[in-house]
Backbone bond lengths (Angstrom), bond angles and torsions (degrees), N, CA, C in turn:
res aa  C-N    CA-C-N  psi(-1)  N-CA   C-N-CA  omega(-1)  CA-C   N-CA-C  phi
1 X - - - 1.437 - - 1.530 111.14 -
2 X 1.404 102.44 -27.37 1.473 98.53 166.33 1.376 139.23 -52.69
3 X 1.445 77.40 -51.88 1.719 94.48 169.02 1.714 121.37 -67.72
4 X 1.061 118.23 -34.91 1.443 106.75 164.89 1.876 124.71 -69.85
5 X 1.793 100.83 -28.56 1.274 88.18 158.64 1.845 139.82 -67.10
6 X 1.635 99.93 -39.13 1.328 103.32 143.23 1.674 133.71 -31.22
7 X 0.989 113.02 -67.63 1.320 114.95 177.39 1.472 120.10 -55.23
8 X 1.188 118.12 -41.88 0.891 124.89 -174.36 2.150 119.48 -68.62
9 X 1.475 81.20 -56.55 1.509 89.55 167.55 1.392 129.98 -59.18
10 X 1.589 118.31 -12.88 1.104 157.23 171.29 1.533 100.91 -61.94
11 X 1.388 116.60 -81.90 1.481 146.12 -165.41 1.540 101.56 -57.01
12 X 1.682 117.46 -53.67 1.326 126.84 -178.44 1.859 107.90 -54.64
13 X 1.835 103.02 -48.77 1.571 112.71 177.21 1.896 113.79 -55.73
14 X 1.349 87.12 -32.67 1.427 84.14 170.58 1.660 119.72 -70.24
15 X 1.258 102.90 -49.12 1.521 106.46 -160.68 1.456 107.09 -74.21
16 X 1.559 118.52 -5.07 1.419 115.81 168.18 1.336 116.76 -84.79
17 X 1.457 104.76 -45.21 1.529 99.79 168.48 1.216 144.00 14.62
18 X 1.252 138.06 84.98 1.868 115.44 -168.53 1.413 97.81 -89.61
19 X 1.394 137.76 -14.09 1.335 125.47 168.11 1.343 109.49 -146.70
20 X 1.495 115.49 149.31 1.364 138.52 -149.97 1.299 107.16 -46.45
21 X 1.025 121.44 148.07 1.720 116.40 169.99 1.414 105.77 -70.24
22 X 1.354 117.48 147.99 1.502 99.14 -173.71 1.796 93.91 -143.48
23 X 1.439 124.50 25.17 1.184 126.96 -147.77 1.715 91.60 -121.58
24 X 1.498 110.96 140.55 1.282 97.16 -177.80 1.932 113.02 -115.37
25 X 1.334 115.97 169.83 1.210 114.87 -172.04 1.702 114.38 -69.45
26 X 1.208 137.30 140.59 1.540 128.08 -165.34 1.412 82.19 -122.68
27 X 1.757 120.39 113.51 1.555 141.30 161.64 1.543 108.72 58.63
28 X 1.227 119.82 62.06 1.340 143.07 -148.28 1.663 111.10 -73.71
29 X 0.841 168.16 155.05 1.573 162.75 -157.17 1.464 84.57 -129.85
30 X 1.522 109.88 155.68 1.480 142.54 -169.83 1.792 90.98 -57.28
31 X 1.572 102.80 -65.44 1.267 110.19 174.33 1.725 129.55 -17.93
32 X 1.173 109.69 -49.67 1.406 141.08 -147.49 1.530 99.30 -116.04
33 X 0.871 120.26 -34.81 2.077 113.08 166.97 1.923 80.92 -68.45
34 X 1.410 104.67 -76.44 1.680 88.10 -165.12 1.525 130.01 -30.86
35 X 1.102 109.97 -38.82 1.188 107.84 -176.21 1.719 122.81 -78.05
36 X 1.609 103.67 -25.71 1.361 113.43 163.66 1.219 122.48 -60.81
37 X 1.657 125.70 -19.61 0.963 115.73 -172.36 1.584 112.55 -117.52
38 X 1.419 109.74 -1.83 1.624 122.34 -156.05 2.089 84.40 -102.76
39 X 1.016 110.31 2.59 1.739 120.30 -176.45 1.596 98.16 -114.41
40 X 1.266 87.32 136.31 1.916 100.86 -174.70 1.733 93.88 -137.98
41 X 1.090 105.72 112.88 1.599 123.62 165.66 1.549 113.16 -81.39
42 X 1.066 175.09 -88.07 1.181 158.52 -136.79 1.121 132.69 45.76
43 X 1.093 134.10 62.70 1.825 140.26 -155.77 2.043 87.72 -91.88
44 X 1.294 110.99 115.23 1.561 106.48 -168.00 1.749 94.24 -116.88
45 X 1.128 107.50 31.86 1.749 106.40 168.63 1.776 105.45 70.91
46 X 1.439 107.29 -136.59 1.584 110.38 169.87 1.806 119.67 -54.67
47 X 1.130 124.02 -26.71 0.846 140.82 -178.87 1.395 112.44 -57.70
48 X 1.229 127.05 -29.30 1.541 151.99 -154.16 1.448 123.48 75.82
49 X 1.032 108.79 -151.75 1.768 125.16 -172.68 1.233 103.99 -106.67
50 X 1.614 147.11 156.69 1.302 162.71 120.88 1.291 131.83 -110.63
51 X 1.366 114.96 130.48 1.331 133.68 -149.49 1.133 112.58 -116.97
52 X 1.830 134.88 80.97 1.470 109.38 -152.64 1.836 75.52 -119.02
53 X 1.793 90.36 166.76 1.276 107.46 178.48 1.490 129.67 -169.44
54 X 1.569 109.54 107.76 1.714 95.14 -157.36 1.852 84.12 -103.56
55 X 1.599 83.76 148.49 1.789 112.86 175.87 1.295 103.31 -99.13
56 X 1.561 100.23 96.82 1.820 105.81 -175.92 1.476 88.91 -123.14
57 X 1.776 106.82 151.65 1.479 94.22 -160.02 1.165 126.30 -106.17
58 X 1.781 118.66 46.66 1.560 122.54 151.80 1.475 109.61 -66.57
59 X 1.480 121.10 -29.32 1.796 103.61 -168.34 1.137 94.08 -93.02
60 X 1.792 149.87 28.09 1.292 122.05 153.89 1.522 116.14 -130.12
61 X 0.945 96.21 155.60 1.464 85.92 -145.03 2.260 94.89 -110.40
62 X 0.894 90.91 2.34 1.899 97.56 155.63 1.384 123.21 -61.39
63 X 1.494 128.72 98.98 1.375 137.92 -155.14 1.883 90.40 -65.61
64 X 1.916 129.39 -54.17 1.218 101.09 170.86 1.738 141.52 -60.25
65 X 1.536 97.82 -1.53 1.596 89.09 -178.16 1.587 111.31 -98.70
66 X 1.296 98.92 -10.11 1.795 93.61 -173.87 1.779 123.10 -74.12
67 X 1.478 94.37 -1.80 1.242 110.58 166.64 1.743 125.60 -56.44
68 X 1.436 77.21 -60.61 1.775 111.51 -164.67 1.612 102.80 -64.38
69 X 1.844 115.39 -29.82 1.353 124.10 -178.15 1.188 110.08 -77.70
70 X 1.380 125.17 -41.31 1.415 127.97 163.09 1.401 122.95 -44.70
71 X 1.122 103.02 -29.39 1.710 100.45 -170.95 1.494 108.84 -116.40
72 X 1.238 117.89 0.26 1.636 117.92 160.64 1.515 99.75 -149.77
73 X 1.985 101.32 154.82 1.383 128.62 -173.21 1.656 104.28 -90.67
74 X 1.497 123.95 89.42 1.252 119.63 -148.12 1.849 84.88 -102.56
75 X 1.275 126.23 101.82 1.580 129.94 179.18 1.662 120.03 -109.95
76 X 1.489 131.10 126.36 0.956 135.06 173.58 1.637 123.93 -106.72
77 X 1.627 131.24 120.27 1.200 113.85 179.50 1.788 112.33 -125.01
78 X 0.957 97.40 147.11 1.551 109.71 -173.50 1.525 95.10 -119.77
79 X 1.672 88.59 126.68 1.834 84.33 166.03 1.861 110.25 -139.09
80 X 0.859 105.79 129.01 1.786 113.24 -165.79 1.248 103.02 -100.93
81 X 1.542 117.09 -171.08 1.511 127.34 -165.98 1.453 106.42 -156.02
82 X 1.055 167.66 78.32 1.453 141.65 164.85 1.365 127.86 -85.88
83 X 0.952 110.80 126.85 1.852 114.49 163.57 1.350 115.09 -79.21
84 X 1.105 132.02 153.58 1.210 156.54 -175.39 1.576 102.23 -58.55
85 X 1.538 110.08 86.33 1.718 99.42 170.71 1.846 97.35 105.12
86 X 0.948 81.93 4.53 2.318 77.45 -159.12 1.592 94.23 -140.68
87 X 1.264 78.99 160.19 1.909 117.60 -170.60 1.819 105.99 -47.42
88 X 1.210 101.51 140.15 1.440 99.11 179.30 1.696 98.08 -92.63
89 X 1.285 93.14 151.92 1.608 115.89 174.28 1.552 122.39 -108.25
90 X 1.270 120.45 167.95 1.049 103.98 -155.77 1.729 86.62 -128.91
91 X 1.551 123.94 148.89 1.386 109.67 177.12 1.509 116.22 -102.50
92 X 1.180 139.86 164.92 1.735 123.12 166.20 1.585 84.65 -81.48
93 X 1.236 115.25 164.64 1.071 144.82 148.62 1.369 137.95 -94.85
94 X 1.752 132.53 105.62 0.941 111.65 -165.54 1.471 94.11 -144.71
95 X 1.502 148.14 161.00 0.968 176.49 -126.39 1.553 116.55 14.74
96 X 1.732 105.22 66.04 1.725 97.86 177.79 1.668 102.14 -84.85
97 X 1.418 122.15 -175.18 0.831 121.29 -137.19 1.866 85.53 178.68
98 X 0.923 110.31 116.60 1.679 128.54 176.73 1.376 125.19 -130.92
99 X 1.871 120.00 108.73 1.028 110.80 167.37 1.205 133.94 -134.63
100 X 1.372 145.97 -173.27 1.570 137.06 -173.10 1.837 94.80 -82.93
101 X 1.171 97.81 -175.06 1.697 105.11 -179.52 1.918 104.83 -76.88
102 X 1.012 134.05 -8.85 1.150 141.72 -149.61 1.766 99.37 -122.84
103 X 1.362 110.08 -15.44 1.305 110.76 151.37 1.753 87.29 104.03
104 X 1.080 131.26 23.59 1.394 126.08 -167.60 1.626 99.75 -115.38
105 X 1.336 114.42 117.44 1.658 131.70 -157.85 1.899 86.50 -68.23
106 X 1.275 99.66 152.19 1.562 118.23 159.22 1.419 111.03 -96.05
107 X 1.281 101.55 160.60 1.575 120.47 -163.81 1.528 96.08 -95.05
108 X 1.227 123.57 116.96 1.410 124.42 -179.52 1.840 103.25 -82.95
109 X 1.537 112.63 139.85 1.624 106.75 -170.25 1.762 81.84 -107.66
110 X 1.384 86.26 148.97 1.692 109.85 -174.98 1.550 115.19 -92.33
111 X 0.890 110.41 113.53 1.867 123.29 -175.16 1.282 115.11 -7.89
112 X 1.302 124.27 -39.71 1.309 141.11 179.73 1.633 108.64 -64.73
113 X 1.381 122.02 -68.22 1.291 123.50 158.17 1.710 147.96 -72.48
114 X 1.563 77.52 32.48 1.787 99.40 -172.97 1.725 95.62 -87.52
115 X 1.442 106.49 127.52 1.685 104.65 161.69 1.478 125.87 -38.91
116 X 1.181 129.55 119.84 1.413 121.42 171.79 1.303 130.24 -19.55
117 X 1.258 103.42 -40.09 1.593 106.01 -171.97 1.412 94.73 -57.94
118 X 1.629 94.92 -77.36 1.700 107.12 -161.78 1.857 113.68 -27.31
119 X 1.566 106.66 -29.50 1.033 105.63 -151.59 1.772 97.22 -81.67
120 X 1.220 107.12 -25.10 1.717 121.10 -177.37 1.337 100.50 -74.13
121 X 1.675 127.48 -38.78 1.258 113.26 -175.13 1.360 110.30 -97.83
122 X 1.276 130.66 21.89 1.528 137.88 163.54 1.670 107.08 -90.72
123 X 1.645 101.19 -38.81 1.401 111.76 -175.28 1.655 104.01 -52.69
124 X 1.080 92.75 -68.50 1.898 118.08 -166.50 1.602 93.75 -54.96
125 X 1.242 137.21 -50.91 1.244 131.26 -176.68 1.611 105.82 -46.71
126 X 1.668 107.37 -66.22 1.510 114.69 170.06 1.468 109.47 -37.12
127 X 1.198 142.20 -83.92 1.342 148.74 176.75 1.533 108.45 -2.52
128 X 1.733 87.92 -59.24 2.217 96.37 -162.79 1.417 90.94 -67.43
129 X 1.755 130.89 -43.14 1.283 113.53 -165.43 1.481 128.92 -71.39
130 X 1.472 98.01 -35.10 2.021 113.56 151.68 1.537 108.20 -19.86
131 X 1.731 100.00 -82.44 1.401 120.38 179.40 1.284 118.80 -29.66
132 X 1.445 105.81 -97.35 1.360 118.75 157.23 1.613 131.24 -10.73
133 X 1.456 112.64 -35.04 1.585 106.41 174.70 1.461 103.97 -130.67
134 X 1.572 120.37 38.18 1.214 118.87 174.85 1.583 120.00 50.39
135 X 1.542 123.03 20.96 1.302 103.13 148.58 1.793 92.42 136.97
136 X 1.845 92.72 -23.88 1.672 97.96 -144.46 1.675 100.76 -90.15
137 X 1.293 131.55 -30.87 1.446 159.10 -130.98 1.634 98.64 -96.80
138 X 1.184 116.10 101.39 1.868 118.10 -169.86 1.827 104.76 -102.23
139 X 1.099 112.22 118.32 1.837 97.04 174.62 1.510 85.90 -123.41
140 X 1.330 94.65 166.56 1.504 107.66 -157.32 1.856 92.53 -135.40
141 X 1.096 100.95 110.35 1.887 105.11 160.25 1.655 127.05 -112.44
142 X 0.853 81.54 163.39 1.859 111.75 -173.98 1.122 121.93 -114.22
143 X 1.414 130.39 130.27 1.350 120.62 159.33 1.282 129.66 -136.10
144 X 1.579 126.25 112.48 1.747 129.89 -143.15 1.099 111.03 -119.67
145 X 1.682 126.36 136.59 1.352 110.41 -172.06 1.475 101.94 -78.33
146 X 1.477 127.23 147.09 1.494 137.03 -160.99 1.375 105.99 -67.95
147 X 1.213 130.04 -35.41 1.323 138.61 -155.20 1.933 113.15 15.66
148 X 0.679 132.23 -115.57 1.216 132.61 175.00 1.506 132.68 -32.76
149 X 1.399 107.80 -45.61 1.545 143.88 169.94 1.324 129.57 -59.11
150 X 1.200 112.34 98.80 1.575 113.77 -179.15 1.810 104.85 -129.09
151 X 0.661 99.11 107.03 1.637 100.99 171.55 1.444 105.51 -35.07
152 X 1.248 139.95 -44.01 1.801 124.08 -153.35 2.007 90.05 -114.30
153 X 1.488 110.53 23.76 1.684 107.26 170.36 1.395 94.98 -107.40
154 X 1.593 117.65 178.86 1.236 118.88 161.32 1.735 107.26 -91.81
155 X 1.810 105.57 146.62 1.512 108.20 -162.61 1.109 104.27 175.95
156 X 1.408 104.68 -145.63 1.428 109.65 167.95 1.647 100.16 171.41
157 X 1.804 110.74 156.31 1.301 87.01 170.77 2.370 91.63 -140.64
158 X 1.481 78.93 155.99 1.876 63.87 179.41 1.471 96.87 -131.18
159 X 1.647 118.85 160.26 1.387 145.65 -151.18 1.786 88.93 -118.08
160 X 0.902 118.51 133.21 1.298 113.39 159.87 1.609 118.44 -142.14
161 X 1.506 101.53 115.86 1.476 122.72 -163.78 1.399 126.56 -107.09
162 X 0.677 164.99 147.54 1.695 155.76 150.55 1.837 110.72 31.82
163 X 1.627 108.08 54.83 0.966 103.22 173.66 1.698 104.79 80.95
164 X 0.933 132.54 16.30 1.692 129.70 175.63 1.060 112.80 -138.81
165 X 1.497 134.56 121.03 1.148 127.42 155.37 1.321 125.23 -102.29
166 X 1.921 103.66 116.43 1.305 118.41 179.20 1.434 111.70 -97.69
167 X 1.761 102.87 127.70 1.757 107.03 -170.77 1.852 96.23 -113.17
168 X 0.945 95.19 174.23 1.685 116.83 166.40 1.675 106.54 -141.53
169 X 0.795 97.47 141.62 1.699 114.89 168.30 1.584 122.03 -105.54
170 X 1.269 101.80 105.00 1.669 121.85 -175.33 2.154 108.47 -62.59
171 X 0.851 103.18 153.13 1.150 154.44 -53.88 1.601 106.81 -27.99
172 X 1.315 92.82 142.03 1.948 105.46 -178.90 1.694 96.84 -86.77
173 X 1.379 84.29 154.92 1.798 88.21 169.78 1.459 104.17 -76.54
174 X 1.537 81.72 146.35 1.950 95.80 171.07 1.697 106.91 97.87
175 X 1.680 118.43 11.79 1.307 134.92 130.34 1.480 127.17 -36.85
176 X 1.101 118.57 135.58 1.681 110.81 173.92 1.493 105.55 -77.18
177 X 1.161 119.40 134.16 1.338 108.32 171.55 1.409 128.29 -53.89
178 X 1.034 127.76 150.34 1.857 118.94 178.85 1.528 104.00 -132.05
């Protein structure tokens, strides 16, 4: 639970940001490359900000969850709005779209048949973001069976959002070497 609060508070620090992070990691843990790289900022001008982020399980370092990451593409996206001087908004999110590098869609698992865990640490994520933005702050998750996709194989998997497709290239840093 730590680790999702991490991330999260992480993801939120990002998405407030008014200018780029430009600061780099000093002797970085396996943990912590993953997570630098498993986070996609997207600052799209008028358009707003997007915040995507898949929980693949080199950045956590809980021996029962790295199971559950292996075997599903667990992705969260936040997408904001600001006006000039005024309140940020929050968007729903609707037509993602997940596939292997080979262009072959993932099987999205339906709320109902989500492992308990996942489903407690989707909860608790929701909760902090409630909190955290007073009520207003919507993140939106996913949960896909991996099929092909493993973060620490060679691959790739891509997100496709509002017209963008954001990929990562497997193995992610912060793999054990083999």
């Amino acid at each position: 639970m730590r680790a999702l609060a991490f991330v999260l508070a992480f993801g939120l620090a990002l998405l407030f940001a008014e200018a780029p992070v430009l600061a780099r990691l000093w002797k970085p843990t396996p943990e912590q490359l993953a997570l630098e790289y498993l986070t996609i900022n997207h600052s799209k001008g008028a358009e707003g900000r997007v915040l995507l982020g898949w929980m693949a399980s080199p950045m956590i370092p809980a021996p029962t969850v790295k199971p559950l990451l292996d075997k599903y593409v667990v992705l969260s996206i936040v997408h904001t709005r600001q006006a000039p001087g005024g309140p940020v908004t929050w968007d729903d999110i609707q037509g993602v779209q997940v596939a292997d590098g080979n262009g072959q869609p993932l099987k999205e698992v339906a709320a109902d048949a989500m492992p308990p865990a996942l489903v407690g640490l989707i909860a608790s994520s929701d909760a902090s973001m409630r909190q955290s933005t007073q009520g207003k702050g919507k993140i939106y998750w996913s949960v896909w069976e991996a099929g092909s996709v493993n973060a620490c194989q060679r691959g790739k998997l891509v997100v496709t959002y509002d017209g963008e497709a954001y990929s990562y290239d497997t193995p992610i840093p912060g793999c054990p070497k083999i």
